[in-house]
C-alpha positions as CSV (number, residue, x, y, z in Angstrom):
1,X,29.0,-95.3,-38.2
2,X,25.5,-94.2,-37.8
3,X,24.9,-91.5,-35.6
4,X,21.6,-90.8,-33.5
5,X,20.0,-87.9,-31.4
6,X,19.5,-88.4,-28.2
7,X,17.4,-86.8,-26.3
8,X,17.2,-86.9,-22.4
9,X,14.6,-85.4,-19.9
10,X,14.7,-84.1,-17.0
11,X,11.5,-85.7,-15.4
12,X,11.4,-89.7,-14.1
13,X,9.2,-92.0,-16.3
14,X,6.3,-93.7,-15.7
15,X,2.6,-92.8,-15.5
16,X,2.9,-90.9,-12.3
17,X,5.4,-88.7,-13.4
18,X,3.2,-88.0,-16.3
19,X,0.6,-87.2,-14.3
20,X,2.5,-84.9,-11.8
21,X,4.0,-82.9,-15.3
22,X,0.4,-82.3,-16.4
23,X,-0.8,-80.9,-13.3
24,X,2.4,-78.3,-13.2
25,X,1.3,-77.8,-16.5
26,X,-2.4,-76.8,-15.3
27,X,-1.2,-75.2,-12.3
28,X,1.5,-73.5,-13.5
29,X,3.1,-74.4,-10.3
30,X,6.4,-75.3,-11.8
31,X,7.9,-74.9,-15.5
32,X,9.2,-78.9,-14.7
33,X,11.6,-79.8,-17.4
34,X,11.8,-77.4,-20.3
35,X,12.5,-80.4,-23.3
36,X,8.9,-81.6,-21.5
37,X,7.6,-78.1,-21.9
38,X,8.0,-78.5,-25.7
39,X,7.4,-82.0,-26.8
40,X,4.4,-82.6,-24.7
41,X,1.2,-80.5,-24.0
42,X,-0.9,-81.1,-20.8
43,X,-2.1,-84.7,-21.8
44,X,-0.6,-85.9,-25.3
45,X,2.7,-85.2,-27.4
46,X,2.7,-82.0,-29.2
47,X,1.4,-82.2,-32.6
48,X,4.5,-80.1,-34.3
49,X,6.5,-81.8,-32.1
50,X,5.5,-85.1,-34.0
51,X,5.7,-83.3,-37.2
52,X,9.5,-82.3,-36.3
53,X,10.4,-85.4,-35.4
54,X,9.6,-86.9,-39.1
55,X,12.1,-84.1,-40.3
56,X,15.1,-84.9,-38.4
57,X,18.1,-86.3,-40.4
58,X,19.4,-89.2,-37.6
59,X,16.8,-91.5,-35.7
60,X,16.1,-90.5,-32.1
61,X,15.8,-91.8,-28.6
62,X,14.3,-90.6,-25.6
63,X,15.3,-91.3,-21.7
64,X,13.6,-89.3,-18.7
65,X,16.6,-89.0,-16.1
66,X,16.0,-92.3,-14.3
67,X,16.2,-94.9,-17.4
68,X,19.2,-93.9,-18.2
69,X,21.8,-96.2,-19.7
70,X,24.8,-96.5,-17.5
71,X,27.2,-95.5,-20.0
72,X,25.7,-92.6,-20.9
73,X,24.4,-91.5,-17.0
74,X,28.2,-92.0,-16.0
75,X,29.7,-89.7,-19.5
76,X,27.1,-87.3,-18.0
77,X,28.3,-87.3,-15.1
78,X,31.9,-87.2,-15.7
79,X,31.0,-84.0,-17.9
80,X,28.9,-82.5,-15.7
81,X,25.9,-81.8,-17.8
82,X,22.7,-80.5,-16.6
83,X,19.5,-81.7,-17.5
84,X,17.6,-81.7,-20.3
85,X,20.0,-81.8,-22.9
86,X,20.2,-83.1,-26.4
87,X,23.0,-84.9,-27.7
88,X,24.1,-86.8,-30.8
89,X,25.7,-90.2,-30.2
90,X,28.2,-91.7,-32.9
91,X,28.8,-95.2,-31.5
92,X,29.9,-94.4,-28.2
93,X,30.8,-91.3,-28.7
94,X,28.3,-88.4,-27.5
95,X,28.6,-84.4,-28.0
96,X,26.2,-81.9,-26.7
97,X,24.0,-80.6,-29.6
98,X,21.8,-78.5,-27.0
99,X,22.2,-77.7,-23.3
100,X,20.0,-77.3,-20.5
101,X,20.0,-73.2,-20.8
102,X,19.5,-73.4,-24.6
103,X,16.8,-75.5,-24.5
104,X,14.8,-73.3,-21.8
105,X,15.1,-70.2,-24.0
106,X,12.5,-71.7,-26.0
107,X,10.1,-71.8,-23.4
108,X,7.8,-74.7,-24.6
109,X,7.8,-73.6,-28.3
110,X,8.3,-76.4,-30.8
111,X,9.6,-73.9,-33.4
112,X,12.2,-72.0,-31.3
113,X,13.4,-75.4,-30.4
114,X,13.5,-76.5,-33.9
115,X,15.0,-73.5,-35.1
116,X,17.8,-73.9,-32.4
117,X,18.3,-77.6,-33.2
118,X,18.7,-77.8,-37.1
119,X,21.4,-75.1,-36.6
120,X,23.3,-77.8,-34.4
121,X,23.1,-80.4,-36.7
C-alpha cells in the first residue's frame, strides 16, 4: 500500500486567512501556526520549502484545520493531537511523524524542519 505525508495546519483556508497570516507575519503580532511559519513567507511559499518538497520520498497533502476530512479530523480527535502536525497515512492508517512542539522548535526554518522530518521517515 502506498503511503503519503500528510501535512495539516493549524490556520483555516481561504484568502482571508492568508491574508490575516501575512499581517501576523508583518506585525509580529502572533507566531500563528508554526508548519505556516516554515512553508510560507509573508506573501508566497518558501522557495526551500518548494525545493524540499521535490525531495521527499512519499507524495504529500496539505489541509489547514477546517478542510479536514472527517476520517482523519475524528482519528485526531480520538488521539488527541494538537495542531500542526505531520503524519504519514498508509491507507487508512495514520502515525504521527512530527508533533505540534517539534515542529515549533524550528521556528520558521525550512532546514531545521527538514532536518527533523527526514529523520522520521
Amino acid at each position: 500500500m502506498n503511503k503519503r505525508i500528510v501535512f495539516v495546519y493549524n490556520a483555516d483556508s481561504g484568502f482571508l486567512a492568508s491574508a490575516v497570516d501575512s499581517f501576523k507575519k508583518i506585525t509580529k503580532v502572533s507566531t500563528g501556526c508554526a508548519l505556516c511559519q516554515i512553508t510560507h513567507g509573508v506573501v508566497r511559499e518558501k522557495q526551500d520549502w518548494k525545493e524540499t518538497l521535490k525531495t521527499l520520498p512519499h507524495p504529500t497533502v496539505f489541509y489547514h484545520r477546517d478542510d479536514i476530512p472527517t476520517l482523519l479530523k475524528k482519528w485526531t480527535e480520538q488521539h488527541k493531537i494538537s495542531l500542526p502536525v505531520v503524519l504519514i497515512q498508509e491507507g487508512s492508517d495514520y502515525q504521527v511523524i512530527l508533533d505540534a512542539q517539534e515542529i515549533s522548535v524550528c521556528e520558521g526554518d525550512v532546514n531545521c524542519f527538514k532536518s527533523s522530518l527526514r529523520k522520521k521517515l
